[in-house]
N, C-alpha and C positions, 0 to 999 in steps of 0.2 A: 539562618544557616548559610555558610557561603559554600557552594558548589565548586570544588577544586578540578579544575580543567586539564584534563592532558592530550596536546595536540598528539595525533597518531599519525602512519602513512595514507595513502592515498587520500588529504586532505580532512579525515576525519576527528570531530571533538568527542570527545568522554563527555554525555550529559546523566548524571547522575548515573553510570554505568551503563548506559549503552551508546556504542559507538556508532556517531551519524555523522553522514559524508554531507563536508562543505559542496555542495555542485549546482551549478544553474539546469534550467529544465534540456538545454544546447546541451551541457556537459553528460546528462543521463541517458538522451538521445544518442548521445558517440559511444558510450558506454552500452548501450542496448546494440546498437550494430556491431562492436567487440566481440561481445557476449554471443553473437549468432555466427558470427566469419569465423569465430574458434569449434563452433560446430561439437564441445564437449558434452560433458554430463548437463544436466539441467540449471542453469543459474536463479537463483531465488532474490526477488528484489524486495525491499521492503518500504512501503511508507511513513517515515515517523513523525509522531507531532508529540506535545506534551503529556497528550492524552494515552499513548503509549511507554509513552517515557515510566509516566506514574503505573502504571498498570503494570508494567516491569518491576516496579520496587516492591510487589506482592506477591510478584508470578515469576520466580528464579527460571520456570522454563522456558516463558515468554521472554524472558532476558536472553535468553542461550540461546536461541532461534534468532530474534533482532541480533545478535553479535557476531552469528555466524554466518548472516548472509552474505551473500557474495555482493550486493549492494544495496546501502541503507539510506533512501532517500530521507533531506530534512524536508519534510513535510506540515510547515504550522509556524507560521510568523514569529509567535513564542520562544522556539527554538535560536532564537536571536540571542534572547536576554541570557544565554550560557555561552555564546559566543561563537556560533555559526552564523557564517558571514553569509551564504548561499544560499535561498529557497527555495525548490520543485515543488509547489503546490503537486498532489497525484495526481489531480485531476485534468491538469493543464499536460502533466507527462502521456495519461493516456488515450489524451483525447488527437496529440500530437503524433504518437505509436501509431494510432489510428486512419492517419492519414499519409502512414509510408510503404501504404500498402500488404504490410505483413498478412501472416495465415493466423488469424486469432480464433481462440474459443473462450468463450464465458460462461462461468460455472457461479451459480449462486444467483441470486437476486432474482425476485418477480419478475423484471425487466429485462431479463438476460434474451430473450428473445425478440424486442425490441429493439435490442445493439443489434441481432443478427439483421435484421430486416435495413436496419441504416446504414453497416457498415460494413456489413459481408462476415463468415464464417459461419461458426456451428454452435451447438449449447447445451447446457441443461440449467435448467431455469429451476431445481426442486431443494429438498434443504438436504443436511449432511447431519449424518452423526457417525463418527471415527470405530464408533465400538458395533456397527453394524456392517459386518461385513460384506452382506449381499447387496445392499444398496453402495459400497463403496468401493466393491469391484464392476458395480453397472457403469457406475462416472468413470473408471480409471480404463473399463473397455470402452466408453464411449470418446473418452481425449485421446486414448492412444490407437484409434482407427482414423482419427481424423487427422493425428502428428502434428500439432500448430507449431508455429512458430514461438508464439505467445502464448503463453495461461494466463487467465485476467480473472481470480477469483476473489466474488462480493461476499463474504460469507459476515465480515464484521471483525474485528479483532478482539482476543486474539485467537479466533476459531480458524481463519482462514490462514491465520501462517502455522498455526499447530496440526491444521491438513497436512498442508504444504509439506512441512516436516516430516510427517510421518510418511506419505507416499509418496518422496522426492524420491527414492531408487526405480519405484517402478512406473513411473509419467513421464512418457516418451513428448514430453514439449521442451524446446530448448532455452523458454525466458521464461518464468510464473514469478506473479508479484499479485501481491493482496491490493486491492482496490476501495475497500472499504463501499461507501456510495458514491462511487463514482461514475454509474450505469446509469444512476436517478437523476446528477447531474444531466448528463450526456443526452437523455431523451426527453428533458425536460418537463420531470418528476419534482424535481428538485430546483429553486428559484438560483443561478448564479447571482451572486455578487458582483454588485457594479465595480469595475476596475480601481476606484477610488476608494473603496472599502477596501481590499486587496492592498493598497502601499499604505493604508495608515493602520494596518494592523488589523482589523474591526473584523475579518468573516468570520471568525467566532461570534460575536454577537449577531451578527446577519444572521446565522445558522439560527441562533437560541429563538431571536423574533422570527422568526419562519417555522420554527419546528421547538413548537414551545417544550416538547417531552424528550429535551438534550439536558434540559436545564440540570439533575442529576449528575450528568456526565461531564457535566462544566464545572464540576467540583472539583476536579482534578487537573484542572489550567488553574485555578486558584491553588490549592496545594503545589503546584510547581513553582508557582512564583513566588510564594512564601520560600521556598527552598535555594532559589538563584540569590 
């Protein structure tokens, strides 16, 4: 089945209906200092890889949320074979955020207090459920006493941008973007990929021999590419 492409503005392709921004990790970086010197409502970023793409084609509201962010990184080498010229790996985006001194907080992950300890800011390191509302006014009084700059929540997709969504009117942070494991990366939980797996396509597979209980979830880079 051949995926019918339609170039959008701000650089962005239609991949199987969700629209993702051609931009290098430089391009997301200028885009994140925009997003702060305009000083508005809260801007929602998102990380997209294949694996999201297809998870979109069963989840209409996971579609709606990736289409309405205010910026949809192409996040996953994959994303090539529909015709994004551009790749931001996340990880590379927030490991780089990280080092331009911003006010961050990280919400989600084992690890979340481990980024505090390396990198500076605040946390909650516990899990989430949307339909509990006492635990999910405790997270939104404890981001919006601290006001970050950044949200950086590990929740997984697509839990952490259907947070996101839902209590984007009252999260007083000016940039939140889902991060998927990008904490696990960052503390070194998680094995990086040598830079040479990285240009020939391969962290996927790097991921699967490292973390052999993805293999599941690698069904669905298969079904995308059946689809391009």
């Amino acid at each position: 089945m051949t995926n019918q492409l339609v170039k959008q503005g701000d650089n962005r392709v239609n991949v199987l209906g969700v629209g993702v921004s051609s931009t290098s990790v430089s391009g997301v970086l200028e885009k994140v200092d925009d997003f702060l010197r305009k000083n508005d409502k809260m801007k929602l970023i998102v990380t997209v890889n294949p694996e999201f793409v297809m998870l979109a084609q069963d989840d209409p509201e996971f579609k709606k949320i990736l289409n309405a962010a205010d910026l949809a990184i192409a996040d996953g080498i994959g994303l090539k074979l529909a015709g994004v010229k551009e790749i931001a790996p996340g990880r590379m985006v927030v490991e780089q955020l990280l080092q331009k001194g911003y006010k961050v907080f990280y919400l989600g992950s084992r690890v979340a207090s481990e980024m505090v300890r390396k990198y500076g800011g605040a946390c909650d390191d516990g899990e989430i459920d949307i339909k509990n509302q006492r635990r999910n006014n405790e997270i939104l009084e404890k981001i919006n006493k601290f006001k970050p700059d950044i949200l950086l929540v590990a929740y997984g997709a697509p839990w952490q941008e259907k947070w996101l969504c839902v209590n984007r009117n009252r999260l007083k942070a000016k940039v939140a973007m889902g991060v998927g494991g990008a904490f696990d990366y960052l503390t070194g939980h998680s094995s990086v990929p040598p830079e040479w797996i990285n240009k020939i396509g391969l962290e996927w597979l790097w991921r699967l021999v490292h973390q052999p209980w993805r293999w599941r979830r690698q069904l669905n880079l298969a079904r995308f590419v059946l689809l391009q």
